[in-house]
N, CA, C and O atoms as a Tinker XYZ file with bonds, in Angstrom:
   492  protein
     1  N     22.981000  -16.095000  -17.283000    73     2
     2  CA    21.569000  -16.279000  -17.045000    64     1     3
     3  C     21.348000  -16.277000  -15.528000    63     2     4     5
     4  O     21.886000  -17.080000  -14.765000    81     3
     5  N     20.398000  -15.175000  -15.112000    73     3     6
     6  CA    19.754000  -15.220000  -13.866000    64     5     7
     7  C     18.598000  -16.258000  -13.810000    63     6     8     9
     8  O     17.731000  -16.061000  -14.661000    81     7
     9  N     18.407000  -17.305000  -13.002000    73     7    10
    10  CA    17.401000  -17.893000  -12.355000    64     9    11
    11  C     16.744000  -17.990000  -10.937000    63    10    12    13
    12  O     17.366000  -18.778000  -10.225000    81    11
    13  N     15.529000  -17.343000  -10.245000    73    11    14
    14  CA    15.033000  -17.359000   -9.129000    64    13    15
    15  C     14.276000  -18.132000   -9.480000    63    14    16    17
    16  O     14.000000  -18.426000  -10.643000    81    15
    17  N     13.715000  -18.689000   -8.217000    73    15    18
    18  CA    12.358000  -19.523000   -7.895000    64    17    19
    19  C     11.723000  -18.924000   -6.323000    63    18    20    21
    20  O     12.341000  -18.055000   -5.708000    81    19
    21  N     10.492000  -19.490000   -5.824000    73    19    22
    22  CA    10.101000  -19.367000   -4.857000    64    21    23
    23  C     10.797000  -20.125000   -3.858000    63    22    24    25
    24  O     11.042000  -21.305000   -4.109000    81    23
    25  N     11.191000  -19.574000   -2.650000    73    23    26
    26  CA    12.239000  -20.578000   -1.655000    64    25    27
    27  C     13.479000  -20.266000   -1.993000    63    26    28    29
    28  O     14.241000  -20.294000   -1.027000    81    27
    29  N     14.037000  -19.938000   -3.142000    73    27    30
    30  CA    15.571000  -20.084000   -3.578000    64    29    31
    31  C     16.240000  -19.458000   -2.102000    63    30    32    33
    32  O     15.668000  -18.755000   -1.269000    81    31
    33  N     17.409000  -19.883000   -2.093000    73    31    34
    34  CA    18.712000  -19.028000   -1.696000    64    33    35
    35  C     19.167000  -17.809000   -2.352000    63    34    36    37
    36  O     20.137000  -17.859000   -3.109000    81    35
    37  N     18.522000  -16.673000   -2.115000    73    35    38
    38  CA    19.092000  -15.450000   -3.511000    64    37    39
    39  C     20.614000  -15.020000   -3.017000    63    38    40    41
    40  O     21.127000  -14.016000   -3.511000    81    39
    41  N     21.362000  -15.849000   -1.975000    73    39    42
    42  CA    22.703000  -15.232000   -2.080000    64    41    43
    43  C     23.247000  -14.196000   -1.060000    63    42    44    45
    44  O     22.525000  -14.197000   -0.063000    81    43
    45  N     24.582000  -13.046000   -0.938000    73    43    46
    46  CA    24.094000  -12.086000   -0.470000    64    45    47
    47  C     23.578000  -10.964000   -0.635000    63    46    48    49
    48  O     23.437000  -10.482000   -1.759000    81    47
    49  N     23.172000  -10.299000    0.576000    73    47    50
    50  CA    22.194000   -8.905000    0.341000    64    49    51
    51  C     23.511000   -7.677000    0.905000    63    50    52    53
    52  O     24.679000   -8.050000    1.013000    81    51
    53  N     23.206000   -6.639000    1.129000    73    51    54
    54  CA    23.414000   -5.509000    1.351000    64    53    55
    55  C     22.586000   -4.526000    2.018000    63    54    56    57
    56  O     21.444000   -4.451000    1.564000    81    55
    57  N     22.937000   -3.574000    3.203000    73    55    58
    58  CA    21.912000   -3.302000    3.720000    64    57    59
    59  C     21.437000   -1.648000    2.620000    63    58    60    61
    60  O     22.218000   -0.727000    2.378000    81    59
    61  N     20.144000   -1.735000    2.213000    73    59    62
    62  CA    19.471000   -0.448000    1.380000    64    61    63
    63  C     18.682000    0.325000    2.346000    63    62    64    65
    64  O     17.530000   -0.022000    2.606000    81    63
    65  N     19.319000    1.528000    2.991000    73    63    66
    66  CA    18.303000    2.034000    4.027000    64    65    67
    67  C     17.209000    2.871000    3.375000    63    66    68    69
    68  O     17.166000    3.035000    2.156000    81    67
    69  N     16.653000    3.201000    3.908000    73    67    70
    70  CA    15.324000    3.925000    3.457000    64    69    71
    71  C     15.417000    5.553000    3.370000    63    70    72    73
    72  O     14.618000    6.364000    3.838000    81    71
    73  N     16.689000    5.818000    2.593000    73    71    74
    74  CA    17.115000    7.191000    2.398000    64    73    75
    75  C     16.607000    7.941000    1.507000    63    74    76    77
    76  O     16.329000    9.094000    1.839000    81    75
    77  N     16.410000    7.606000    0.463000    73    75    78
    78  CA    16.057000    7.698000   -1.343000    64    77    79
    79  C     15.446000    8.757000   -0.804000    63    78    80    81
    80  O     14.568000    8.385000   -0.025000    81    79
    81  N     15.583000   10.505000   -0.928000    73    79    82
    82  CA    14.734000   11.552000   -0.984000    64    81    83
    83  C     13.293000   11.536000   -2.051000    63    82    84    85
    84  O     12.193000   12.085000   -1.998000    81    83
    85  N     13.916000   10.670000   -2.942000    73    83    86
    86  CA    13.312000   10.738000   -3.971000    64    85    87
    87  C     11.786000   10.036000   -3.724000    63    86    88    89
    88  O     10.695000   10.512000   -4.035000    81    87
    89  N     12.019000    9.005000   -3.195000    73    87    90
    90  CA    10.873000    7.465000   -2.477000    64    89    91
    91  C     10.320000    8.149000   -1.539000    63    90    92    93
    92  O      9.322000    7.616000   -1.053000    81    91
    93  N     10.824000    9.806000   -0.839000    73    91    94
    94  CA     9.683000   10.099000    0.384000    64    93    95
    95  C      9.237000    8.879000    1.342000    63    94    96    97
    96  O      8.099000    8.772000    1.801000    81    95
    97  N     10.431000    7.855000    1.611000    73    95    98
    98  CA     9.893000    7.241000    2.614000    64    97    99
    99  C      9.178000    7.712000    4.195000    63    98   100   101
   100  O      9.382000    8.573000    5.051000    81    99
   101  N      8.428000    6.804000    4.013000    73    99   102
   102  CA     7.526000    7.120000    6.168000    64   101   103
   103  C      7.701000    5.725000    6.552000    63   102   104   105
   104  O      7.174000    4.987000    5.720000    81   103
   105  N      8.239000    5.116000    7.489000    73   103   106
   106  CA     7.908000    4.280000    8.514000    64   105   107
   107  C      6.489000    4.577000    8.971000    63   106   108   109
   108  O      6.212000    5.662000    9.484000    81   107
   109  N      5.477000    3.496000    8.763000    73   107   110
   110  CA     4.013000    3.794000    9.505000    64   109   111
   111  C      3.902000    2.647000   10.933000    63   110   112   113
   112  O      3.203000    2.920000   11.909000    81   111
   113  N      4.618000    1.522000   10.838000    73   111   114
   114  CA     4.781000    0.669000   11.479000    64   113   115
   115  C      5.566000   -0.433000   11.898000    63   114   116   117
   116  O      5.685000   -1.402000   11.149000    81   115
   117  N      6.164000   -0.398000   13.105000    73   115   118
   118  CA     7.242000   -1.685000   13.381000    64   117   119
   119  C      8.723000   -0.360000   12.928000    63   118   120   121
   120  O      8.875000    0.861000   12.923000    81   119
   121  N      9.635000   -1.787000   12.562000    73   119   122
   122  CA    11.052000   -1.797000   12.314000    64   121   123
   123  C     11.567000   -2.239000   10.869000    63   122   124   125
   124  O     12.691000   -2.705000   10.685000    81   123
   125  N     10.807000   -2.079000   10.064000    73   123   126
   126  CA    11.099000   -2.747000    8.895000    64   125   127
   127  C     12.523000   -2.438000    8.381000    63   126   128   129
   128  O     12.764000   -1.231000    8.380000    81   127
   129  N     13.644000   -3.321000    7.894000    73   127   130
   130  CA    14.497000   -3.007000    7.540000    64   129   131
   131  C     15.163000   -3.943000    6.376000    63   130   132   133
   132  O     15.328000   -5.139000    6.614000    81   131
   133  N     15.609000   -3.291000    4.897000    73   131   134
   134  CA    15.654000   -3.308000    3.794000    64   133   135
   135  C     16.877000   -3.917000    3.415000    63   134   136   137
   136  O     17.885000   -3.719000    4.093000    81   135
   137  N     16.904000   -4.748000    2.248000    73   135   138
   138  CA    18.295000   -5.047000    1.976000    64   137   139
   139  C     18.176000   -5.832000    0.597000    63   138   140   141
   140  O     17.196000   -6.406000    0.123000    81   139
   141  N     19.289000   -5.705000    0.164000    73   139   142
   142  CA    18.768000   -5.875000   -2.015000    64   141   143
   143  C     20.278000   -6.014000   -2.678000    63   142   144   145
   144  O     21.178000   -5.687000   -1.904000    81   143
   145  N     20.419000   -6.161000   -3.126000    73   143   146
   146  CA    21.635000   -6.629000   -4.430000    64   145   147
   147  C     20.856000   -6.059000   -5.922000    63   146   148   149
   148  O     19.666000   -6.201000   -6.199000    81   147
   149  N     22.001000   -5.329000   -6.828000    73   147   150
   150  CA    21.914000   -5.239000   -8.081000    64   149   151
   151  C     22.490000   -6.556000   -9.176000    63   150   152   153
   152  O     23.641000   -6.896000   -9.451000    81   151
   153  N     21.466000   -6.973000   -9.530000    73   151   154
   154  CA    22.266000   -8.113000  -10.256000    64   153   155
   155  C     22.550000   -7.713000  -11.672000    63   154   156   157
   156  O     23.443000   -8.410000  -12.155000    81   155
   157  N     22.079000   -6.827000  -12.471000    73   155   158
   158  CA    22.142000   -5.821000  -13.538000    64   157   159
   159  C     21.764000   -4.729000  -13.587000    63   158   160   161
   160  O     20.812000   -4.532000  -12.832000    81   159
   161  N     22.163000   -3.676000  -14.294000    73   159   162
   162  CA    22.055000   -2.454000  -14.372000    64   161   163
   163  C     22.523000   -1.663000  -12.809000    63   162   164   165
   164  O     23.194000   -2.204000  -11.931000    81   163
   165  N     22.032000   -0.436000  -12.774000    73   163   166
   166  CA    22.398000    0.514000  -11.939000    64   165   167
   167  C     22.299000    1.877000  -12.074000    63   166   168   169
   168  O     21.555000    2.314000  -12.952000    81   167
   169  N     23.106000    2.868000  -11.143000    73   167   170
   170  CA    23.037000    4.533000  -11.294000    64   169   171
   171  C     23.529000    4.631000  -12.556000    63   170   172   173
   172  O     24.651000    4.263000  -12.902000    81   171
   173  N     22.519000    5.232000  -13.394000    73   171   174
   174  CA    22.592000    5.912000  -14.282000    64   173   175
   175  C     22.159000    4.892000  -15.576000    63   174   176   177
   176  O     22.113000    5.431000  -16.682000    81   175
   177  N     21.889000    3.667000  -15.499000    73   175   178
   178  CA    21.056000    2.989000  -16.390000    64   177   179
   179  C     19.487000    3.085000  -16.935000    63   178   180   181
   180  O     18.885000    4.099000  -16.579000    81   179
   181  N     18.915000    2.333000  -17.587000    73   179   182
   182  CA    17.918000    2.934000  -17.270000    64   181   183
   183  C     16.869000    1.901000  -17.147000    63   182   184   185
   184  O     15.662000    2.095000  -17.294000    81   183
   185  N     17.535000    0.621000  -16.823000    73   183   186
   186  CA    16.991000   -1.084000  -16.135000    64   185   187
   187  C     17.926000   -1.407000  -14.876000    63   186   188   189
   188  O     18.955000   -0.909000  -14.421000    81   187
   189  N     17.414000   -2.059000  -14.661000    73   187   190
   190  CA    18.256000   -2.899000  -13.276000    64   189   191
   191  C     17.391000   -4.107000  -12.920000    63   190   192   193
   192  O     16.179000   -4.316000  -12.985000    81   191
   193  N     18.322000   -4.746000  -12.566000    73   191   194
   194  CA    17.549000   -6.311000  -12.220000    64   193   195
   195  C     18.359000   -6.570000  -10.792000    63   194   196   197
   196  O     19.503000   -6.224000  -10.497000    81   195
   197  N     17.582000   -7.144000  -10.172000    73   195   198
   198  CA    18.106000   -7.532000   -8.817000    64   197   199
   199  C     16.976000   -8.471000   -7.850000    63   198   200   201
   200  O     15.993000   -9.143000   -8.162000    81   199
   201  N     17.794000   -8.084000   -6.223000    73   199   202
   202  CA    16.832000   -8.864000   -5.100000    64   201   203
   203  C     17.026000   -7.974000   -3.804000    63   202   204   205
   204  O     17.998000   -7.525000   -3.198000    81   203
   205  N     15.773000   -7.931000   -3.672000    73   203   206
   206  CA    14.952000   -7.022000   -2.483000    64   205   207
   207  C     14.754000   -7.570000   -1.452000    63   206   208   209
   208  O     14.011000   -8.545000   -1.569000    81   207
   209  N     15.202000   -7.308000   -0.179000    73   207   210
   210  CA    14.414000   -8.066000    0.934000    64   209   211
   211  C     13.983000   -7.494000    2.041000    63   210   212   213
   212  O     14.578000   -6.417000    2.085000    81   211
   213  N     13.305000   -7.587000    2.947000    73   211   214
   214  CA    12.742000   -6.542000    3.557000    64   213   215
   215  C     12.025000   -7.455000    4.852000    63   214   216   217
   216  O     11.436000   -8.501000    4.582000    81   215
   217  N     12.116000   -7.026000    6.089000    73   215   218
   218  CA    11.514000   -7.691000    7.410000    64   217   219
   219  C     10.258000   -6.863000    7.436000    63   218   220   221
   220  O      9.892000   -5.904000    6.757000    81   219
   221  N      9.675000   -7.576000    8.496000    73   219   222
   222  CA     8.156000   -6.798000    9.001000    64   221   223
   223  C      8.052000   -5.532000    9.299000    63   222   224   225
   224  O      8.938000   -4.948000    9.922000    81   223
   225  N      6.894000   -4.922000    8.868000    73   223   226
   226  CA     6.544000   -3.756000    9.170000    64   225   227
   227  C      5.699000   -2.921000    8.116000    63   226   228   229
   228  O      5.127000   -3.413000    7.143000    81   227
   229  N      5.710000   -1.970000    8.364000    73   227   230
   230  CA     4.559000   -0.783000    7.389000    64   229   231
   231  C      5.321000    0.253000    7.160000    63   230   232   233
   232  O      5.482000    1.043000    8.091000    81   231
   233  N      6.118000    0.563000    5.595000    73   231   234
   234  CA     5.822000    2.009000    4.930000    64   233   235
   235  C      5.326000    2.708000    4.309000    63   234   236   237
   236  O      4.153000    2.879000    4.640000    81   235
   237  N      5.632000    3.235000    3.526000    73   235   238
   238  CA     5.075000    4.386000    1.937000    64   237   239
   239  C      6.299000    4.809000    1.725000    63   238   240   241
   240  O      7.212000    5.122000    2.489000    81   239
   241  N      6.155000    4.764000    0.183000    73   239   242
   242  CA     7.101000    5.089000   -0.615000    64   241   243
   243  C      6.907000    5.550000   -1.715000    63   242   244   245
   244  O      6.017000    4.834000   -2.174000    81   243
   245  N      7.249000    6.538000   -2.693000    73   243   246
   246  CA     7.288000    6.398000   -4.061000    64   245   247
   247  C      8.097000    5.464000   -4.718000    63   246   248   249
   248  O      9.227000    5.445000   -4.229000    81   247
   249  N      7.930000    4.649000   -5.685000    73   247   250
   250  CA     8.053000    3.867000   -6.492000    64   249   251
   251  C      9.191000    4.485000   -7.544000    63   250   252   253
   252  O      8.681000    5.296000   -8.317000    81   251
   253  N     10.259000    4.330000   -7.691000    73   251   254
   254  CA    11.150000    4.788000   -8.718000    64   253   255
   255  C     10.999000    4.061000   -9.561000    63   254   256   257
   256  O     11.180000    2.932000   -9.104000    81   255
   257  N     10.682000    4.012000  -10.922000    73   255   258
   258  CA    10.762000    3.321000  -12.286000    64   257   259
   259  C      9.416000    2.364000  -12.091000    63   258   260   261
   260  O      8.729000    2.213000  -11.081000    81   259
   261  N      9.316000    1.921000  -13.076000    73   259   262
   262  CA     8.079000    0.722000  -13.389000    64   261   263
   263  C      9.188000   -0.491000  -12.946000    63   262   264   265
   264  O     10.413000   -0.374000  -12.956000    81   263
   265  N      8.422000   -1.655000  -12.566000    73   263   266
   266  CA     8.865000   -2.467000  -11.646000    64   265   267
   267  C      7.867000   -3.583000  -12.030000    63   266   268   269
   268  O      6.637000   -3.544000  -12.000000    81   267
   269  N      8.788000   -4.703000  -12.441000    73   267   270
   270  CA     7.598000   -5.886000  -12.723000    64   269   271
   271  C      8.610000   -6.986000  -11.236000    63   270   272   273
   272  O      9.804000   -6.710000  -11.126000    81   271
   273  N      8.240000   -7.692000  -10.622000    73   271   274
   274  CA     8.663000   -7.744000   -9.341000    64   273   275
   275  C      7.856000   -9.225000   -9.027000    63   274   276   277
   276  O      6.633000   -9.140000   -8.912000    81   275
   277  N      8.519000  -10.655000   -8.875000    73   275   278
   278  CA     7.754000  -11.603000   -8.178000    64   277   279
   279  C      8.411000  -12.115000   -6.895000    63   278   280   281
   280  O      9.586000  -12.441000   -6.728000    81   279
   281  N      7.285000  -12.114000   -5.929000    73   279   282
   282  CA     7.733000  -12.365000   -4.695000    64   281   283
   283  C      8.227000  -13.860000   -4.785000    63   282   284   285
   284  O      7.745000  -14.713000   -5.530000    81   283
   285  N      9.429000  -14.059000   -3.768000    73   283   286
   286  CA     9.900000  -15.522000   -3.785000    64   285   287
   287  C      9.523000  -16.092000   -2.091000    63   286   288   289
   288  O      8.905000  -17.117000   -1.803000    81   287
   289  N      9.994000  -15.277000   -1.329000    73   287   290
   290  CA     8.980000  -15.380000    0.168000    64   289   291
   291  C      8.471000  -14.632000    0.688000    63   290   292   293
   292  O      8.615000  -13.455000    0.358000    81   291
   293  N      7.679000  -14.993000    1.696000    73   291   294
   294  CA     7.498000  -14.033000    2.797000    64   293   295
   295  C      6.363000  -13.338000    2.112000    63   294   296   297
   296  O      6.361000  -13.066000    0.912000    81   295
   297  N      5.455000  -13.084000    2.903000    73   295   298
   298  CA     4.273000  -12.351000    2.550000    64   297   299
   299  C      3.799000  -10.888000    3.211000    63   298   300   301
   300  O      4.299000  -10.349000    4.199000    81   299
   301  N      2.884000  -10.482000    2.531000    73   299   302
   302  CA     2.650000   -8.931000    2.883000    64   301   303
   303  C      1.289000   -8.476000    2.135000    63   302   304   305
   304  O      0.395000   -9.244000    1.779000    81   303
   305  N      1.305000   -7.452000    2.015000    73   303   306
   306  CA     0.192000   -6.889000    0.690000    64   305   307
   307  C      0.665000   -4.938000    0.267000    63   306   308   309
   308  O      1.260000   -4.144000    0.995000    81   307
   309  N      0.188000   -4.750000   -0.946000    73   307   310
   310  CA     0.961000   -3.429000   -1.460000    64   309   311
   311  C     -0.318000   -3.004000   -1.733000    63   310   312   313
   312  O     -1.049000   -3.666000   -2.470000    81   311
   313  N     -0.719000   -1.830000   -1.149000    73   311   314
   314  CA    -1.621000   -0.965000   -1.389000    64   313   315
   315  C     -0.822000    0.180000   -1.951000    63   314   316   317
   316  O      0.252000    0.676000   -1.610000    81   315
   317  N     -2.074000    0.571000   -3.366000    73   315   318
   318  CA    -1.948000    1.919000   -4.295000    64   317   319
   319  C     -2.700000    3.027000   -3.631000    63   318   320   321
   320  O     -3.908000    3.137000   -3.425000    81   319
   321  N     -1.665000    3.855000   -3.335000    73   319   322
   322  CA    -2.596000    5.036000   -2.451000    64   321   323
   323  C     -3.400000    5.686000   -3.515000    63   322   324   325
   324  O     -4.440000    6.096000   -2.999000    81   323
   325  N     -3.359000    5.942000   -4.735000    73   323   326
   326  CA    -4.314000    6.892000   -5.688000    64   325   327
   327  C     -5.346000    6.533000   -5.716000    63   326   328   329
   328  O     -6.244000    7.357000   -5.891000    81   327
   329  N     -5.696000    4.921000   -5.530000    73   327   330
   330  CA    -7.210000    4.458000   -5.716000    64   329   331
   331  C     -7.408000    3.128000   -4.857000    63   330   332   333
   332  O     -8.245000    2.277000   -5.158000    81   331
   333  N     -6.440000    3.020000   -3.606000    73   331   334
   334  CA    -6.885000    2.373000   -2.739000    64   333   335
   335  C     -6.701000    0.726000   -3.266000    63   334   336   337
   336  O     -6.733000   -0.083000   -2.338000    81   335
   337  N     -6.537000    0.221000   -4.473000    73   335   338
   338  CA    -6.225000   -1.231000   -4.588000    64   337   339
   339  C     -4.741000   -1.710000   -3.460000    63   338   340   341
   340  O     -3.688000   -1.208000   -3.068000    81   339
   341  N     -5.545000   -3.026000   -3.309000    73   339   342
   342  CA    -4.595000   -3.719000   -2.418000    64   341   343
   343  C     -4.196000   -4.878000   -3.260000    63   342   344   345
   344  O     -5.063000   -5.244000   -4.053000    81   343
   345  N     -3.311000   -5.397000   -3.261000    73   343   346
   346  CA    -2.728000   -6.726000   -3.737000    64   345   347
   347  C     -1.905000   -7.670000   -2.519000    63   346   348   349
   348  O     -0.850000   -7.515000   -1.903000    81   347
   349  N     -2.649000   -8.397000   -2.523000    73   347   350
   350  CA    -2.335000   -9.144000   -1.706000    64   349   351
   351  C     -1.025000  -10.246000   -2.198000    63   350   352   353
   352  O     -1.240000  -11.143000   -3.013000    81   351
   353  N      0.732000   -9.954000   -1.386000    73   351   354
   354  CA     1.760000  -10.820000   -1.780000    64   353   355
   355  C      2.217000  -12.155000   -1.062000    63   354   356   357
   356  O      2.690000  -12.323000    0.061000    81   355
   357  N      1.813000  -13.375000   -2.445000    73   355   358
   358  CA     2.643000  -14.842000   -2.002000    64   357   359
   359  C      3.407000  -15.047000   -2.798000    63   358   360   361
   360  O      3.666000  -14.531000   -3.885000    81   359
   361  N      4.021000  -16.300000   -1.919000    73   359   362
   362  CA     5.442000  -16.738000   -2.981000    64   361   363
   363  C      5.019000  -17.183000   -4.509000    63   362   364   365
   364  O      3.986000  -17.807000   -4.750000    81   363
   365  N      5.856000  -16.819000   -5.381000    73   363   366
   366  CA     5.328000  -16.672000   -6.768000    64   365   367
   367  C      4.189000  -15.760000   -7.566000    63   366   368   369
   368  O      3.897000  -15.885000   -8.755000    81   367
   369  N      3.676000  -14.912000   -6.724000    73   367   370
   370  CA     2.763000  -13.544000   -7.149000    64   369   371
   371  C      3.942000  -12.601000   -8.014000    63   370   372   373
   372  O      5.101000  -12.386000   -7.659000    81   371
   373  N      3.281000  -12.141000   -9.202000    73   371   374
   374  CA     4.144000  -10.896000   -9.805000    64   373   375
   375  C      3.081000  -10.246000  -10.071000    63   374   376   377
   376  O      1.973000  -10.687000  -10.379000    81   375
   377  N      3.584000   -8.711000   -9.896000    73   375   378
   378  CA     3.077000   -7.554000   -9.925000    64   377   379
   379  C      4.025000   -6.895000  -10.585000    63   378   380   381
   380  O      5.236000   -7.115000  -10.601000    81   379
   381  N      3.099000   -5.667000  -11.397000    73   379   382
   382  CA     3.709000   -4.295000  -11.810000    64   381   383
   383  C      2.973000   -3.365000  -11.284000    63   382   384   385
   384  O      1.751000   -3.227000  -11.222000    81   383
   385  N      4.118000   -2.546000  -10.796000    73   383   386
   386  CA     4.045000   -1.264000  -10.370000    64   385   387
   387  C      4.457000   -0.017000  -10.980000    63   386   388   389
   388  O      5.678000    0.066000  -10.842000    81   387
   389  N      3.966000    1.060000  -11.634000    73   387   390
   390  CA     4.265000    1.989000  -12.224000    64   389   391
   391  C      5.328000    3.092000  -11.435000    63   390   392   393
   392  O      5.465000    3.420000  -10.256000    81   391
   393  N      5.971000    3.466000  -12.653000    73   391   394
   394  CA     6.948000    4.701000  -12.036000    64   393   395
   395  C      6.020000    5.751000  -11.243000    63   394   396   397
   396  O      4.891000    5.878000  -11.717000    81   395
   397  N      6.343000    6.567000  -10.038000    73   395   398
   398  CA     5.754000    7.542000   -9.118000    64   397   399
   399  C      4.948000    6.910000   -8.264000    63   398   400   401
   400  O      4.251000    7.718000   -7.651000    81   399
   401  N      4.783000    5.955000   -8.012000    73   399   402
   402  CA     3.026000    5.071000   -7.946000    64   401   403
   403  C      3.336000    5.364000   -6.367000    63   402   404   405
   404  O      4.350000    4.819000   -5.931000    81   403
   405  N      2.599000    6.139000   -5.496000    73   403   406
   406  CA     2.721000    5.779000   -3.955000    64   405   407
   407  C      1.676000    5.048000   -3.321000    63   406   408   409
   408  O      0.449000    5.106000   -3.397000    81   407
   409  N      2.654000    4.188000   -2.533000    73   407   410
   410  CA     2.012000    2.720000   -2.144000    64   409   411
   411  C      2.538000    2.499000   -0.953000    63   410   412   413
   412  O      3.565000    3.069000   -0.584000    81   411
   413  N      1.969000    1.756000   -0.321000    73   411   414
   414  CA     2.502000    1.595000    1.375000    64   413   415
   415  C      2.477000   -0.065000    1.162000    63   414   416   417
   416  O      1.532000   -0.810000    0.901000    81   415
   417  N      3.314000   -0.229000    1.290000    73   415   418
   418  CA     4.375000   -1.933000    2.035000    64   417   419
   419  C      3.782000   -2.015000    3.213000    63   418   420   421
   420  O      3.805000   -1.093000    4.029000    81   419
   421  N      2.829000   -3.840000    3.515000    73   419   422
   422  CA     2.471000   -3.898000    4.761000    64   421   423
   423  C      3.185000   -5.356000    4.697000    63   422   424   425
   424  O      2.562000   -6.289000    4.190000    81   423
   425  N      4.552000   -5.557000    5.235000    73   423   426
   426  CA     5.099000   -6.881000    5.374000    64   425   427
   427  C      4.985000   -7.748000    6.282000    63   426   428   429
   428  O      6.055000   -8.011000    6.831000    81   427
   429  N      4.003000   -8.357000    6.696000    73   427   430
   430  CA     3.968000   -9.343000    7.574000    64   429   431
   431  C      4.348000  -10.460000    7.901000    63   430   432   433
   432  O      4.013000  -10.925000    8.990000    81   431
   433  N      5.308000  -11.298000    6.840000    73   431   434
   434  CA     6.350000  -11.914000    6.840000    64   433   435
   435  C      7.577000  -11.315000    6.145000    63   434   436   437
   436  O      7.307000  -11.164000    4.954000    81   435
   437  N      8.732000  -10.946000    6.413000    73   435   438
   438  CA     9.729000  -11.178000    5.756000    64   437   439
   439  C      9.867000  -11.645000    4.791000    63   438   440   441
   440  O      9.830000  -12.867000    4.646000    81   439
   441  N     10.161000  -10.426000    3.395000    73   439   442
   442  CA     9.562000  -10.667000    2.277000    64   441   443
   443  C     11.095000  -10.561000    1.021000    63   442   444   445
   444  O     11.828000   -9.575000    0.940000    81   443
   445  N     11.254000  -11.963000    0.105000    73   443   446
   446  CA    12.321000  -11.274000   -0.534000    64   445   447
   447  C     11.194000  -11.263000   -2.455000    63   446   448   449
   448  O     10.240000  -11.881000   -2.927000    81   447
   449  N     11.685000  -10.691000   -2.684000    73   447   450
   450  CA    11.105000  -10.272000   -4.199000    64   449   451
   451  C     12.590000  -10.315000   -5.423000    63   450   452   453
   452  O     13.691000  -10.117000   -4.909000    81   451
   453  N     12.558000  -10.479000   -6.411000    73   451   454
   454  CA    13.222000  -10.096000   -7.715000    64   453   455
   455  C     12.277000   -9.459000   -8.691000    63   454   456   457
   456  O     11.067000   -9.542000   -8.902000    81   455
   457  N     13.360000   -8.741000   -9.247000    73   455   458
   458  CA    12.862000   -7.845000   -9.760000    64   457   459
   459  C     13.615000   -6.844000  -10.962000    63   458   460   461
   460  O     14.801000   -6.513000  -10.922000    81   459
   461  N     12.757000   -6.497000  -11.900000    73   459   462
   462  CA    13.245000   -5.344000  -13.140000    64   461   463
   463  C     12.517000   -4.290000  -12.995000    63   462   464   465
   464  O     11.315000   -4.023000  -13.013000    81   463
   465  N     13.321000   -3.843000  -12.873000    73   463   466
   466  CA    13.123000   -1.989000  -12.930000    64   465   467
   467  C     13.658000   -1.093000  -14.729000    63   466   468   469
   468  O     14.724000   -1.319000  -15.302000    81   467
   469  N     12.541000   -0.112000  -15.242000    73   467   470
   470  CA    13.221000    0.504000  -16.049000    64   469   471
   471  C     12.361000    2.195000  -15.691000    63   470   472   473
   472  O     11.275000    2.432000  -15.163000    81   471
   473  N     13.187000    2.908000  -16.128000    73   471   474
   474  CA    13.186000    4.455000  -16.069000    64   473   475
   475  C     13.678000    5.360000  -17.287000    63   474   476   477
   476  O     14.849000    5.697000  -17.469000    81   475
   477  N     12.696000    5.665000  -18.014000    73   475   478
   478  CA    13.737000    6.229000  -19.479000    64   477   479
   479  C     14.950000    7.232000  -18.920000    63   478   480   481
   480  O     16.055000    7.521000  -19.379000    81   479
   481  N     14.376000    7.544000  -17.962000    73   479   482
   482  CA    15.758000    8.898000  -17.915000    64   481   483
   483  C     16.774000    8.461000  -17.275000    63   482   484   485
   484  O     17.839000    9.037000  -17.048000    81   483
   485  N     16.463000    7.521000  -17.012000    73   483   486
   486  CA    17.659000    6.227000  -16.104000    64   485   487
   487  C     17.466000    6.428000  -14.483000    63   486   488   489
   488  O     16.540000    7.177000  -14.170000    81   487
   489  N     18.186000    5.880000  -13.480000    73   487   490
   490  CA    17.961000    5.312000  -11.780000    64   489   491
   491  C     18.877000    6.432000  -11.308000    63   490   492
   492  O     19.125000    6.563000  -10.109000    81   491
């Protein structure tokens, strides 16, 4: 059994650079830099559960898989580029995000999240 809370200690991370061809990442602002653990699933599954963490700054990305995701710190807000909604992220906010969905990350605190991911055709 996995348990997070808001505040927790999630442990260690790993650094996840912002390579993914697939995510079409852009840096729009700052230095933001990424880092996450798989705590289940993986390449070639077609769930994964884990922890995300990420310092200040502004990207865009595509969204791989649907993603139900609650922030544990650090705040920010995730704008949907197709129709402009913003969601504004605090500790204990969950959101879903759809597979393809491009959205720009505005992290203004140092932000860690957990999170499930699924993809029928798998990651």
């Amino acid at each position: 059994m996995l348990k997070y809370g808001p505040g927790d200690d999630v442990g260690a991370l790993e650094h996840w650079p912002f390579d993914n061809p697939l995510s079409d990442y852009k840096i729009l602002d700052g230095t933001p830099q990424a880092s996450g653990r798989l705590d289940a699933g993986g390449p070639g599954h077609v769930s994964r559960t884990g922890i995300w963490h990420c310092t200040k700054g502004v990207f865009a990305c595509t969204e791989q898989g649907d993603e139900l995701m609650t922030i544990l710190s650090g705040r920010g807000r995730l704008i949907h580029m197709s129709d402009g909604q913003i969601c504004d992220l605090n500790p204990g906010d969950t959101l879903f995000v759809r597979d393809g969905s491009r959205v720009t990350w505005d992290i203004t605190e140092d932000l860690t999240k957990v999170f499930f991911g699924h993809k029928p055709g798998g990651f």
